[in-house]
C-alpha positions as CSV (number, residue, x, y, z in Angstrom):
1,X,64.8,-15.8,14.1
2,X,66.8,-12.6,13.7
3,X,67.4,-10.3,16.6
4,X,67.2,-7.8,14.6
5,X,63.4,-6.7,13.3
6,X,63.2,-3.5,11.3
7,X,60.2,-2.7,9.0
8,X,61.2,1.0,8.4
9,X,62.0,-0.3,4.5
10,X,58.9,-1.9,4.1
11,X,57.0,1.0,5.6
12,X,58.5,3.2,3.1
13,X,58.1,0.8,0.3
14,X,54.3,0.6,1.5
15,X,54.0,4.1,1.7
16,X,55.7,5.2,-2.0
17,X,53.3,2.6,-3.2
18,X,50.4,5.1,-1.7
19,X,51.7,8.0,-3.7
20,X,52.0,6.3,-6.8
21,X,48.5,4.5,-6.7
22,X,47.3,8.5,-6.4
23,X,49.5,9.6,-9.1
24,X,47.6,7.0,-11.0
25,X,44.2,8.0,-10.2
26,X,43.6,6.4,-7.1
27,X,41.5,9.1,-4.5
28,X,42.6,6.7,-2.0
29,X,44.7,3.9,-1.1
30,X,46.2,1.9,1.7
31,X,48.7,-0.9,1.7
32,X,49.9,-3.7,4.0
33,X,52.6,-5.7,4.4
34,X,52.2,-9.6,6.4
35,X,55.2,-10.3,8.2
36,X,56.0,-14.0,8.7
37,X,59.3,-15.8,9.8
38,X,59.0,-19.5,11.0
39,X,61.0,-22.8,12.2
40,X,59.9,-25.7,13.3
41,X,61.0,-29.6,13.9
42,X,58.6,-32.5,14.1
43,X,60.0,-35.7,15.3
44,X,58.1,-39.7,15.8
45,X,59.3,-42.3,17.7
46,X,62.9,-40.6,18.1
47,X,63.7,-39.6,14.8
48,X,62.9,-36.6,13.0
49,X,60.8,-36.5,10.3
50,X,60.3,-32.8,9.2
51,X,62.2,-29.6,9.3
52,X,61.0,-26.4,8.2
53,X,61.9,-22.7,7.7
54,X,60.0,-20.4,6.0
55,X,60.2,-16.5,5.7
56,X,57.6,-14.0,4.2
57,X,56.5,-10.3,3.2
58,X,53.4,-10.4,1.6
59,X,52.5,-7.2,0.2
60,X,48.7,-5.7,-0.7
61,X,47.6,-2.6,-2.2
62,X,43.8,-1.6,-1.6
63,X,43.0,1.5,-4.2
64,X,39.9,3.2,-4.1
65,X,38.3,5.2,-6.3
66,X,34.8,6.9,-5.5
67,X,32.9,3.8,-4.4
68,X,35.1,1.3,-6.3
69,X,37.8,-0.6,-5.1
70,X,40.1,-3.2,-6.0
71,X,43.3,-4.9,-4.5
72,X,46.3,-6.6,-5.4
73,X,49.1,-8.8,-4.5
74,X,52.8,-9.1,-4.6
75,X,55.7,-10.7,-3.6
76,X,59.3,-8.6,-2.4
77,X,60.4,-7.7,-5.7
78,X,58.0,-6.4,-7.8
79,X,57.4,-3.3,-9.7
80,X,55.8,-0.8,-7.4
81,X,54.5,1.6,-10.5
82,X,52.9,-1.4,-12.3
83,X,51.6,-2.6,-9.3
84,X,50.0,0.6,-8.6
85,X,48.9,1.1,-12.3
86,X,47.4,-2.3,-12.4
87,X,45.1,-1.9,-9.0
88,X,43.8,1.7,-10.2
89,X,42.7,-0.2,-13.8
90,X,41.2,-3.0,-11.7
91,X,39.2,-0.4,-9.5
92,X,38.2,1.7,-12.6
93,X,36.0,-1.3,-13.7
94,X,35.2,-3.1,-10.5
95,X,31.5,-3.0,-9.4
96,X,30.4,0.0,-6.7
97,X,30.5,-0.9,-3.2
98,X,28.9,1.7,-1.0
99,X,30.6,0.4,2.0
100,X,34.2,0.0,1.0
101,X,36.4,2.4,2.5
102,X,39.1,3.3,4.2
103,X,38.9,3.7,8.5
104,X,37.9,7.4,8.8
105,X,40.6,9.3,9.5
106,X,39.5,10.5,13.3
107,X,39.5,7.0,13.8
108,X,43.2,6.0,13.5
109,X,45.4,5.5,16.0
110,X,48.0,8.6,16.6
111,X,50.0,6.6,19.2
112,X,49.7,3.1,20.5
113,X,51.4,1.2,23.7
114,X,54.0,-1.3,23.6
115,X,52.3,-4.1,24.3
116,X,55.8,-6.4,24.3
117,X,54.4,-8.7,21.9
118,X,57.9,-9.7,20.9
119,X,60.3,-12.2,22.3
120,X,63.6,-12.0,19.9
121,X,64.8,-14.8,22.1
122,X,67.1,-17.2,19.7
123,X,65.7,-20.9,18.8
124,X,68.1,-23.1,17.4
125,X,66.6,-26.2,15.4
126,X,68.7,-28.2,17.2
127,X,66.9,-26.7,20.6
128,X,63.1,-27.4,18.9
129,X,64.7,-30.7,18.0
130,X,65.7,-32.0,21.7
131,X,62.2,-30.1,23.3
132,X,59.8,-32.1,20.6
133,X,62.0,-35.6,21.6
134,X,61.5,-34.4,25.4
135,X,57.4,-34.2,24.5
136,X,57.6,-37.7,23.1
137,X,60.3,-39.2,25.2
138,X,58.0,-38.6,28.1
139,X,54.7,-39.6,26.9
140,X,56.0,-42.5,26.0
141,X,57.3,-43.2,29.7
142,X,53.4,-43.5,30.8
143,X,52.2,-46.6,31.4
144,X,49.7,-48.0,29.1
145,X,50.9,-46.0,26.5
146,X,51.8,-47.6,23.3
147,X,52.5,-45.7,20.1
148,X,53.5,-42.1,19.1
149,X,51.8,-40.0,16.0
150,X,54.2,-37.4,16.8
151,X,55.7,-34.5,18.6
152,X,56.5,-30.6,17.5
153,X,58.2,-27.8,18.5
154,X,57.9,-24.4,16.8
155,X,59.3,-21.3,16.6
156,X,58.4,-17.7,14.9
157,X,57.4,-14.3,14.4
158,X,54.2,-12.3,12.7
159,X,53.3,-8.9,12.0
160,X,51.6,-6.0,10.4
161,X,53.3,-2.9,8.4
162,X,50.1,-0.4,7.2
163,X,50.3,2.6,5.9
164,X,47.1,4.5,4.5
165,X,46.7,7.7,2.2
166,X,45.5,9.7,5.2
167,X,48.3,9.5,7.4
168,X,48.6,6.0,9.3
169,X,51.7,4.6,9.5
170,X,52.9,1.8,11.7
171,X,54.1,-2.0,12.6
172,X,54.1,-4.2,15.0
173,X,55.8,-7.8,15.6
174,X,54.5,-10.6,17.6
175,X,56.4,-13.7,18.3
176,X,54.9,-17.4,19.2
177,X,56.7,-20.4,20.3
178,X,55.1,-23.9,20.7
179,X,55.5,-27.6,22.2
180,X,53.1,-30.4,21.3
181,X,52.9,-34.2,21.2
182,X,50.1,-36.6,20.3
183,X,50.4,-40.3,21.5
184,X,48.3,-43.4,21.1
185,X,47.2,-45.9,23.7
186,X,45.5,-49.8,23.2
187,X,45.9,-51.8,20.5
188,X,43.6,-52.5,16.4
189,X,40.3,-51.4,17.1
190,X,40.8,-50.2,20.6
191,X,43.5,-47.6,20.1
192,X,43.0,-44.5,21.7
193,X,44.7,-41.0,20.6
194,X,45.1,-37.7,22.7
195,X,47.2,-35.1,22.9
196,X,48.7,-31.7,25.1
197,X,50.7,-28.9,23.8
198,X,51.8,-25.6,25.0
199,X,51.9,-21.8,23.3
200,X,53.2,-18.7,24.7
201,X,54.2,-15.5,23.3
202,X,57.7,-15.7,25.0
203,X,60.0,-18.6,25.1
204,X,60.9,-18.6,28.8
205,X,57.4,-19.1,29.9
206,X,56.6,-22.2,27.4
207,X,55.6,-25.2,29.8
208,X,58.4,-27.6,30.0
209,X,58.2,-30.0,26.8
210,X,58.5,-32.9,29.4
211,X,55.5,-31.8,31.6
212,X,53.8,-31.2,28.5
213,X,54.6,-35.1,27.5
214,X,53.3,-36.5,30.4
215,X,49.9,-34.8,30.5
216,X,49.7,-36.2,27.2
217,X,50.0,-39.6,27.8
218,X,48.1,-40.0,31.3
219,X,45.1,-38.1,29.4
220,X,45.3,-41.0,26.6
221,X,45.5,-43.7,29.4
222,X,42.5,-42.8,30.9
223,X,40.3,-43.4,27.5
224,X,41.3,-46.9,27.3
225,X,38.3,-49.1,27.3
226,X,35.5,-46.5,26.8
227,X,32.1,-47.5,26.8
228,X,28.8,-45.6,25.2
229,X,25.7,-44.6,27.8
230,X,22.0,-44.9,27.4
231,X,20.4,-41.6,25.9
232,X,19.0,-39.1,27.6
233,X,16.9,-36.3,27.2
234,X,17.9,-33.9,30.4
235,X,21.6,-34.6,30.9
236,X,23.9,-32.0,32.4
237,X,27.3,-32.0,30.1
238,X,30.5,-30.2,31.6
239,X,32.7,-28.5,28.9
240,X,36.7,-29.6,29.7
241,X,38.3,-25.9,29.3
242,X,39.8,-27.4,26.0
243,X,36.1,-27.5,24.4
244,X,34.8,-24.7,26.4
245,X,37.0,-22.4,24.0
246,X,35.4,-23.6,21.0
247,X,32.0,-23.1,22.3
248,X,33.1,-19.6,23.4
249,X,34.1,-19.2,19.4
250,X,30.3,-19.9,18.6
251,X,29.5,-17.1,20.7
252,X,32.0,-15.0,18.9
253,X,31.2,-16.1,15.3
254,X,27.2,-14.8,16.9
255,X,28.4,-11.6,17.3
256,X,30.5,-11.2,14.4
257,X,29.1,-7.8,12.9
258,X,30.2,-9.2,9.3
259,X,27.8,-12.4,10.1
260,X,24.9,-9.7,11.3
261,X,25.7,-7.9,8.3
262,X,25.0,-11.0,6.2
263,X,21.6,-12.3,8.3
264,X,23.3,-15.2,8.8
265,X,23.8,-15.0,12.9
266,X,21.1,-16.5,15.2
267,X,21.9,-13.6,17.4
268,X,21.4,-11.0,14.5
269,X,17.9,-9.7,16.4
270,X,19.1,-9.4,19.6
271,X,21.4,-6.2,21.0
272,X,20.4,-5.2,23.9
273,X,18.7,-8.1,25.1
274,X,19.9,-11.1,26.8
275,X,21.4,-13.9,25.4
276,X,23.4,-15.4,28.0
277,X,22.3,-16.3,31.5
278,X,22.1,-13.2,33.8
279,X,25.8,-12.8,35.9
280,X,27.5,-13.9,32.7
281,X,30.2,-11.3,31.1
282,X,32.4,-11.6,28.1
283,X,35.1,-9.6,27.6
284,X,37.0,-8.8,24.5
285,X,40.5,-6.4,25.1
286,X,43.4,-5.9,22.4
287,X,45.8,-4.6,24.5
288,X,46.4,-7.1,27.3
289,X,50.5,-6.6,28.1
290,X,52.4,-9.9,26.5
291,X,48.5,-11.1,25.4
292,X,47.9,-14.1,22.9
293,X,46.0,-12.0,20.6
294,X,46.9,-8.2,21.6
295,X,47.9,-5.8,18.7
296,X,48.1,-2.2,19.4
297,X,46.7,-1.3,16.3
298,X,43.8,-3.0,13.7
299,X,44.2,-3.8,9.7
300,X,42.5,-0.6,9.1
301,X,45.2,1.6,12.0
302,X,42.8,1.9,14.6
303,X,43.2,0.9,18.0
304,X,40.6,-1.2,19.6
305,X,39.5,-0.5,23.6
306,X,38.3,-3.3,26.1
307,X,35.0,-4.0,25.5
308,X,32.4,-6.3,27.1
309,X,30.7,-7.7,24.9
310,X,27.7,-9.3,26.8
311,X,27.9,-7.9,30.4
312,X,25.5,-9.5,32.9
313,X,23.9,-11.4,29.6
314,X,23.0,-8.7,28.0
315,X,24.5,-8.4,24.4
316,X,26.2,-4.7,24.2
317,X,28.5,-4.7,20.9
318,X,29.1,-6.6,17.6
319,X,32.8,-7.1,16.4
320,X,32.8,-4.0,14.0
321,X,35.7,-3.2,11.3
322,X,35.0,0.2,9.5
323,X,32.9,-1.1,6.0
324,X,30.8,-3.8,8.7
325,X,30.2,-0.7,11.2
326,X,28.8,1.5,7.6
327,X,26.7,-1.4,7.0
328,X,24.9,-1.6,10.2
329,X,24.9,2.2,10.4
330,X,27.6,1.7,13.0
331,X,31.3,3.1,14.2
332,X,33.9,0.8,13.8
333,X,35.5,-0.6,17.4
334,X,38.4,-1.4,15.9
335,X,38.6,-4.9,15.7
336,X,39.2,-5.3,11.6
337,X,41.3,-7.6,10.4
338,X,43.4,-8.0,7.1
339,X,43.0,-11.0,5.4
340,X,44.5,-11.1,2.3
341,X,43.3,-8.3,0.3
342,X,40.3,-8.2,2.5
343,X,39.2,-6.6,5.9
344,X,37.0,-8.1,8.4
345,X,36.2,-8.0,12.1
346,X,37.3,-10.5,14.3
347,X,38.0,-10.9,18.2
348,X,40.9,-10.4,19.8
349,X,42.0,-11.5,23.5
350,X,38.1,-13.1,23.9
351,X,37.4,-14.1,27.5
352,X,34.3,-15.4,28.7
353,X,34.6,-14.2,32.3
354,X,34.7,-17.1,35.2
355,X,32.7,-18.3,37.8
356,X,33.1,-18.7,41.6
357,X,33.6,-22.3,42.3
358,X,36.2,-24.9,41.4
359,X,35.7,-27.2,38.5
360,X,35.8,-29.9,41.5
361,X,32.6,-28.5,43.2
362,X,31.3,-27.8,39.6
363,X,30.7,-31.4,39.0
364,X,30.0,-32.5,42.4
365,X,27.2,-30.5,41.9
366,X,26.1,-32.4,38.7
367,X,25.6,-36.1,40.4
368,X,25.1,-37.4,37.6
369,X,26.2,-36.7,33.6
370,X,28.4,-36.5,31.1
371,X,32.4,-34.6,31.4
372,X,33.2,-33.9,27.1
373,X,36.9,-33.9,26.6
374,X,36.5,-33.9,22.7
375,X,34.6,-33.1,20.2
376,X,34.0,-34.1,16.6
377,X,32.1,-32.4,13.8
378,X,30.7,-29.7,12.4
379,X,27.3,-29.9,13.7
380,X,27.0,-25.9,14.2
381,X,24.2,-24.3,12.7
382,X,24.9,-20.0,12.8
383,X,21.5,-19.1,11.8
384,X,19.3,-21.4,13.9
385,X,21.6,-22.2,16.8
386,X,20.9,-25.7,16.2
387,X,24.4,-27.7,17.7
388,X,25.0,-31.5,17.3
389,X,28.5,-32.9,18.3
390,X,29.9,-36.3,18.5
391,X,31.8,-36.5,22.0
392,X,34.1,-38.5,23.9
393,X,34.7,-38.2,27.8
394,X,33.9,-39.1,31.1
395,X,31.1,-40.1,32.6
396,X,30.0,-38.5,35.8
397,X,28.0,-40.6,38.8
398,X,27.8,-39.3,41.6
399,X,30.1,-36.2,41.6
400,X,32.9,-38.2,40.4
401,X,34.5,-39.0,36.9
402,X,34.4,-42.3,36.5
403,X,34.4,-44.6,33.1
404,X,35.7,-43.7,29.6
405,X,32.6,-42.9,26.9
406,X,32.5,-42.3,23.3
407,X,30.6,-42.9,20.2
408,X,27.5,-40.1,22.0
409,X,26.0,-37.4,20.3
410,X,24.6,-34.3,22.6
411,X,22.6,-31.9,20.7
412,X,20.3,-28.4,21.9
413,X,20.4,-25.4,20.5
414,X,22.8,-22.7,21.7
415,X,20.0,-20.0,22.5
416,X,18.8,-22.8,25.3
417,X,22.6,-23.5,25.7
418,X,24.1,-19.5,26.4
419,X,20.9,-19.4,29.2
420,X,21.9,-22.9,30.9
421,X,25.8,-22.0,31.6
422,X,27.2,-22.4,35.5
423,X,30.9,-21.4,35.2
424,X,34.1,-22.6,37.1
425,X,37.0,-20.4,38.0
426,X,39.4,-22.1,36.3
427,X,40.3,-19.8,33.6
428,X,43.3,-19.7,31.7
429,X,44.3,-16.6,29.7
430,X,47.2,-17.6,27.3
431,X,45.5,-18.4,24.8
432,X,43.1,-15.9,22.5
433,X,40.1,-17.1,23.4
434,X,39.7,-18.4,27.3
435,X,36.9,-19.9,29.2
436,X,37.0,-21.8,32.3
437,X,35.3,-25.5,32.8
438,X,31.3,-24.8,32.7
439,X,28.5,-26.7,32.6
440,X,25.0,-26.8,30.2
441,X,21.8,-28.4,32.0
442,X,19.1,-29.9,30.1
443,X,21.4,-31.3,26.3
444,X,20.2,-34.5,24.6
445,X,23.0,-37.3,24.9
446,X,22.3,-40.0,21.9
447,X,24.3,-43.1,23.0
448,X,23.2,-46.6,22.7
């Protein structure tokens, strides 16, 4: 990666491409560059197998004109007057859209913090090359383990250049570094596969690619010989923090303003009511110093605020961008996001907010059920809430984890699920969405 990040060029190339999309008709534009500079070196069973490097500026143009709107792409290199003539003629005969728009302009950030989202510490290949061998070197050194499917390490940068007709203009960097190995334990039809990896913003605080190696191979040990349970209709499962975040992602893709928007959330009826169990908080904040997700600004230049979401299980906001907010008859809270040509809202640094007691105590307080370490499917339904997962894990008798278990099914519905949650403390906040170990009374378990 270059020391050396300057998007003053591309801002001005983003914001001549403004003027002439007006010259051409346009009553208002905005355009955004995606910044993206990676490396990275993947290595099995002491060899390498894959090197990459990659570099990117992907340019978009968003023209509006009354309530039509169109939006182009481009490569570094092209013709910024055709470009601009092109998405005007698009817009001219593109259906209305009576929420389109551009972020109004009270709205848009005048000056944002640094948030020192960028690390411009220098990562040789040969330096990913020696930390993915570390990864696999050591998780090969565990006992009982047999094969490798492979180790990583990555190395890169991302960011945003926007500039808007009405006066936004800014960037940002973020850079992202990563460790990971995935190793194999058993043998034919008893082979068992797990994994651990690392990702941190800056390079220093990465977990050591050796620690991260031999996490992965005691976790694969310990699914050797796993055996299926009888099912149940009242079993208490505990979410490993690993699965917890996913779950957490439900709850986010529930109050998604775009999925409101759409009648196609569960949760579509329900602000201001309670739809997680009482004491419950989840918190969404962009501008966490050095956080996974932080960005001082959104894809539409405004800065977002910390926000609870649910406080004390009570639903408080949807995740708004400016065209969602219209559409609900709402104010956007600055969490839009550009994809592609396209803006939508999305969460940020998502945290659902811990509990008081260890994830020890959690599941001596169980006695008996099931610990999910995995999960497999896509058995989430957004508009019911209906959820069915295959699982693997750990079954829990008497307070302790004891045996192996796979080939299960648990299955409720995640209205009964957000009201049966007892949390641990054990959150973890580098990545973008964190929840600590927690635990859901009353699932079905489908085993044998």
């Amino acid at each position: 990666m270059s020391s050396e990040i300057d998007s003053s060029t591309l801002l001005s190339r983003a914001s001549q491409l403004i003027d002439l999309a007006k010259k051409a008709g346009a009553d208002a534009a905005d355009a955004v560059v995606v910044r993206s500079r990676s490396q990275s070196v993947s290595v099995r069973l002491g060899k390498v197998e894959g090197t990459e490097s990659s570099e990117s500026d992907d340019f978009s143009l968003r023209v509006f004109i009354g309530k039509r709107v169109a939006s182009v792409s481009a490569n570094p290199g092209f013709d910024l007057q055709a470009l601009a003539e092109r998405a005007v003629a698009m817009a001219k005969v593109s259906p209305e859209d009576p929420f389109a728009c551009l972020a109004d302009e009270a709205n848009l950030s005048k000056s944002y913090p640094d948030l020192q989202l960028l690390d411009t510490t220098e990562v040789s290949s040969e330096m990913l090359r020696e930390a993915a061998l570390a990864a696999e070197t050591a998780a090969l050194a565990v006992k009982g383990v047999t094969n490798s499917s492979g180790a990583g390490a990555s190395a890169g940068m991302g960011g945003l250049v926007l500039a808007t007709s009405h006066g936004f203009a800014g960037s940002y960097m973020a850079s992202r570094f990563g460790h990971s190995v995935s190793v194999i334990s058993g043998e034919g039809t008893g082979m068992e596969r797990d994994y651990d990896f690392d990702s941190r913003l800056y390079y220093a605080e990465l977990d050591d690619p050796s620690e991260i190696g031999r996490r992965a191979g005691e976790r694969v040990v310990k699914r050797i010989n796993p055996r299926q349970v009888p099912t149940g209709k009242d079993v208490t499962v505990i979410f490993d923090p690993r699965v917890a975040r996913g779950f957490v992602g439900h709850i986010a893709g529930a109050i998604n303003g775009a999925a409101v928007a759409r009648k196609t959330s569960f949760l579509r009826d329900k602000m201001g009511q309670q739809v997680l169990k009482s004491g419950l908080s989840i918190s969404d904040d962009p501008l966490i110093v050095r956080g996974p997700s932080s960005r001082p600004f959104d894809g539409e230049g405004v800065s977002g605020e910390r926000l609870v979401m649910i406080e004390d299980g009570v639903l408080k906001h949807w995740f708004l961008s400016t065209s969602t907010g219209r559409e609900l008859g709402l104010e956007t809270n600055g969490r839009g996001v550009r994809g592609g040509t396209s803006v939508s809202p999305s969460s940020t640094n998502l945290a659902l907010e811990p509990g008081d007691i260890s994830p020890e105590e959690l599941i001596r307080s169980v006695g008996n059920g099931f610990y999910v370490t995995e999960l497999i499917g896509h058995g989430v339904n957004m508009i019911t809430g209906e959820y069915s997962r295959g699982a693997t894990g750990f079954w829990i008798e008497n307070g302790e984890l004891t045996f192996p278990v796979s080939e299960v099914t648990i299955a409720s519905n995640l209205k009964e699920m957000f009201m049966r949650l007892t949390l641990a403390n054990d959150i973890d906040r580098k990545f973008g969405v964190a929840a600590p170990t927690f635990a859901i009374e009353g699932m079905t378990l489908a085993g044998r």
